[in-house]
N, C-alpha and C positions, 0 to 999 in steps of 0.2 A: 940633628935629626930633621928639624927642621928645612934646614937646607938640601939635604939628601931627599926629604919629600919632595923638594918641589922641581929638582932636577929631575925624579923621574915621573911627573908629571906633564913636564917640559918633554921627555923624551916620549912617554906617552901621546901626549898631545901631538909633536911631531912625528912622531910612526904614525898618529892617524891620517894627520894628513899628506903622508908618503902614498900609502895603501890609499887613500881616497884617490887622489893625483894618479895612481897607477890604473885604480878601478876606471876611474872617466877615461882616459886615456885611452885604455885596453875596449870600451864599450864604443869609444868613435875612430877608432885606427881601421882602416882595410883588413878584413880579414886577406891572409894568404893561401894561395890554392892552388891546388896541386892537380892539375887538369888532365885529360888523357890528347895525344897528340891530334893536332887539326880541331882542338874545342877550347872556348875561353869561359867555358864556364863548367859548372859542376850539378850534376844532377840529384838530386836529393827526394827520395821517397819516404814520405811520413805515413806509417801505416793505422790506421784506425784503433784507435784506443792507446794508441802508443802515450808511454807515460815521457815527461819531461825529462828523465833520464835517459833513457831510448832515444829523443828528439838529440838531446846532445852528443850522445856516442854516434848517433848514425851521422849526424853532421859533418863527425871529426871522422869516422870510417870513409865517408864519400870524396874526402878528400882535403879538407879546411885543416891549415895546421894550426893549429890551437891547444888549447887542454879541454874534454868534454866535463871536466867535474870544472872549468870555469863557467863556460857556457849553461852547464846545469844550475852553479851557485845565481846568473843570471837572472835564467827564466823563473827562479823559486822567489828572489829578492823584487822581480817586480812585479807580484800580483798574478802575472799575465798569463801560468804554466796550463793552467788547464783551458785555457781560451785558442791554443794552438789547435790548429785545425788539420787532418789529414789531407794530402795530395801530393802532385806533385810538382816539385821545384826547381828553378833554379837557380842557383848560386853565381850571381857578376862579379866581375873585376869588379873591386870599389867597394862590397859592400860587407858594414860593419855588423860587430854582435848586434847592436841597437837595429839597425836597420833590417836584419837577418828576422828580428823575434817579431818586428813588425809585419812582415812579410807575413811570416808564419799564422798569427793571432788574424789578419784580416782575409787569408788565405787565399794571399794572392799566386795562386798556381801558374807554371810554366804552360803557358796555352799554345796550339800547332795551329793550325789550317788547313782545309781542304774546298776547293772550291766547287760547282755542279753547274755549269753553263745549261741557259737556255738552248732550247734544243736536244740535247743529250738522253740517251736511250737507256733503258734498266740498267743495259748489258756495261754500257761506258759508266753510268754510276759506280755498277759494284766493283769495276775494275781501278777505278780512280780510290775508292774506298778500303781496295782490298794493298794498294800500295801507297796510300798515304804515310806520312813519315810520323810514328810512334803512336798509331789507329792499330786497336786490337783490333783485328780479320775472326769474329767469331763468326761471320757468313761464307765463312770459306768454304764453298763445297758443295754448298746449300741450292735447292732450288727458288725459284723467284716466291711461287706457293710457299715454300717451308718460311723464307725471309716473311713474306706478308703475315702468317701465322705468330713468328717472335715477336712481332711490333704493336702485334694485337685488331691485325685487317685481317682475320682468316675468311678466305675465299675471293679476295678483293685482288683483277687482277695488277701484278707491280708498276708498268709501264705508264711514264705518265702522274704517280700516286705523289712523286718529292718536288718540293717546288726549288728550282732551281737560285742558288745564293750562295755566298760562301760564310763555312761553318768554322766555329771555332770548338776544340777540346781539347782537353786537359791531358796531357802525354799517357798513354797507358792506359787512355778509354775505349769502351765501345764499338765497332762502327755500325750496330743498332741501335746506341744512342744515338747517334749522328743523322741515323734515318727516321728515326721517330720524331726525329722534331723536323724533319725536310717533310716526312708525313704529315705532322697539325701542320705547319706552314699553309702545307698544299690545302689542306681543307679549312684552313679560313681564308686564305686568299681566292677558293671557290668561292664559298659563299658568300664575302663579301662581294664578288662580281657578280653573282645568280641576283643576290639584292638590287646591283642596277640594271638587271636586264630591260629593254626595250617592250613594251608592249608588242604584238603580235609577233614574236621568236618562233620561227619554225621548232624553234628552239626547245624540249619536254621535259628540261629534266638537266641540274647538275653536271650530270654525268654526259649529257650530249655537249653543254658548253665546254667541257673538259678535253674533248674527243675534237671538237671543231678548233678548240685553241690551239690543238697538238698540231692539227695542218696548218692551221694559220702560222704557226712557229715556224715551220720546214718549209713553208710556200714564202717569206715575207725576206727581202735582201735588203730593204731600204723600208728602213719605222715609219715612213709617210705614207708607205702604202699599206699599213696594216688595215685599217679599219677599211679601206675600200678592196681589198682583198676578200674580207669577211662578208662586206656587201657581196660580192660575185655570188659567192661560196651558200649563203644566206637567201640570196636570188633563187640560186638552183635548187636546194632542197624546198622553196616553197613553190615550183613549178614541179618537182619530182622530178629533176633533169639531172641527170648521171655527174658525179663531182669531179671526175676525172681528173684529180692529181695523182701526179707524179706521186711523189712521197708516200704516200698509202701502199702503191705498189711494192715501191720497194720495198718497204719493210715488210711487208708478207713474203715478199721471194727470201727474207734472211741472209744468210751465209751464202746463196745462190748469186746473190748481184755481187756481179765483179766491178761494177762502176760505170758499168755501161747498160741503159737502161733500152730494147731493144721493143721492135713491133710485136714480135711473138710475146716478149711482157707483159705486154697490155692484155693482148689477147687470153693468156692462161687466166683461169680463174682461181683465187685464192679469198679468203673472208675480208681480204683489205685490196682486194683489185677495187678499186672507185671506176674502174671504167667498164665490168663487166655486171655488175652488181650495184643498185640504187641505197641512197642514202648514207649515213654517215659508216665508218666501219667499225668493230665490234667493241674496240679498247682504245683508248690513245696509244700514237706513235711515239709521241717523245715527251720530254718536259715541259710544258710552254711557263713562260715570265709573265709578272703580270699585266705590262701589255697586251700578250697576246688575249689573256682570261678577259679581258674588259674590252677589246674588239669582238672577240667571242659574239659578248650578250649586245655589244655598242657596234654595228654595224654603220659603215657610212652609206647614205642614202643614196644609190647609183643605179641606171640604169644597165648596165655591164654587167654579160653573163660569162666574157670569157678574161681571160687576162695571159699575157709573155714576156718572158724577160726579154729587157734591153742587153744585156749585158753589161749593164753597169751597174747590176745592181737592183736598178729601178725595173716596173713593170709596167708595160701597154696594155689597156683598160678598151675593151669593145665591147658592142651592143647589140652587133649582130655576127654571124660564123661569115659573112663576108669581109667585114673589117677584120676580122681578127685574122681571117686567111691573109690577110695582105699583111698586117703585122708582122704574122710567121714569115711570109716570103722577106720581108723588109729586116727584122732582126735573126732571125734564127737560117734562114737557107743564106741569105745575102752574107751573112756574116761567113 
């Protein structure tokens, strides 16, 4: 009897450390995946409250061949089941149960991108946000009012309001998340440039640095001329002298400019002609970076009311409408 005990002790003892041997082995091997064509990875949606059962069946449903009642025995044995977190995932070549339930527990979700350049108008926003890759489009449709009312700016108009960056989210979010935080962006990167404004700013208010940053963004080809661009621009409205850019125009004519900005342009008046109409105009044009927010309020000290591109970029900087006429003949007719 004796001896029969302690054989199946001995067998005992050996079956454990089979199943142990197999357990470690089975928790650091690659899982295998079963992908759909053109992808190397597998997407995996944990839904909120889902229990640790759940978490391993929909594992093995998304396409991981395994057994879910292994993966379940898993995440129960190590503590960790309730500590998994909802979102969403993805599943790489290479990675194990062990690495899988880590992922899960610190929630590290499959993150996209979508970028919003300086420069760029509501219109190119919503358009980049409405075909970014796995961005829920709940602004589809919507007017610019209606979007500013979801984000929580109702009556604020949109243009101008995100500050241009590129954003990261979680597959299958928002793209009113995505603008709410391009919205605080924009208003603390306001305000932290309202804070260094310059002593005597033509400047009354937030919202006119915001308005002057938008030209400055659309008027500047070359970053070295930002702040003396501001100077010009800064110049004029403390003389009361008409701002006469470009860029302003435009974007009141809308959908009407073909690309070619004409004399009779200038001439029509619209709430953003800068050449028929004094001072700044009603909203900002486009995004500005925050460059331009900080040339805004940070003006370089110049005597230069007019300014023309070289065409390379850079701009020719005058003092009087004779120099600048000779400018113009020099880069813009000469050319």
């Amino acid at each position: 009897m004796r001896r029969v005990f302690s054989s199946l002790l001995t067998l005992l003892f050996t079956g454990s450390l089979l199943v142990s041997g197999l357990a470690l082995w089975w928790l650091h091997a690659p899982l295998t995946l079963q992908t759909q064509p053109g992808s190397s990875v597998l997407d995996l949606e944990i839904e909120p409250r889902m229990s640790a059962k759940g978490v391993a069946a929909a594992t093995v449903a998304s396409g991981a061949k395994t057994q879910a009642s292994w993966l379940y025995l898993w995440f129960r044995l190590s503590g960790e089941s309730r500590q998994i977190r909802a979102g969403s995932y993805e599943i790489s070549a290479g990675t194990t149960p062990r690495q899988l339930l880590r992922m899960l527990v610190r929630g590290e979700e499959a993150l996209k991108s979508v970028t919003l350049p300086e420069g760029w108008t509501f219109n190119q926003v919503m358009s980049a946000l409405q075909t970014a890759e796995q961005l829920r489009a709940d602004t589809q449709g919507l007017t610019g009012e209606a979007v500013m009312a979801l984000i929580g700016k109702p009556g604020v108009h949109p243009e101008g309001r995100f500050f241009p960056d590129t954003y990261t989210y979680a597959k299958g979010s928002s793209d009113l998340a995505v603008l709410k935080r391009a919205a605080r962006a924009m208003d603390k990167r306001l305000d932290d440039a309202w804070a260094l404004r310059q002593p005597g700013t033509p400047l009354k208010s937030p919202e006119d640095a915001l308005i002057l940053a938008s030209i400055i963004e659309k008027e500047t080809g070359k970053p070295s001329d930002r702040a003396t661009i501001s100077g010009v621009f800064t110049n004029r409205l403390r003389i009361r002298m008409l701002l006469q850019t470009d860029p302003t125009v435009i974007y009141g004519m809308g959908a009407q400019f073909d690309g070619n900005l004409r004399r009779s342009d200038l001439r029509t008046d619209t709430p953003y002609n800068t050449y028929t109409r004094g001072g700044l105009p009603p909203t900002p044009i486009a995004m500005p970076g925050r460059a331009a927010l900080l040339a805004a309020v940070q003006p370089a000290k110049t005597d230069a009311l007019y300014f023309v591109s070289r065409g390379d970029g850079s701009s020719q900087f005058s003092a009087t409408l004779d120099e600048h006429n000779r400018a113009v003949n020099q880069y813009i007719r000469g050319r």
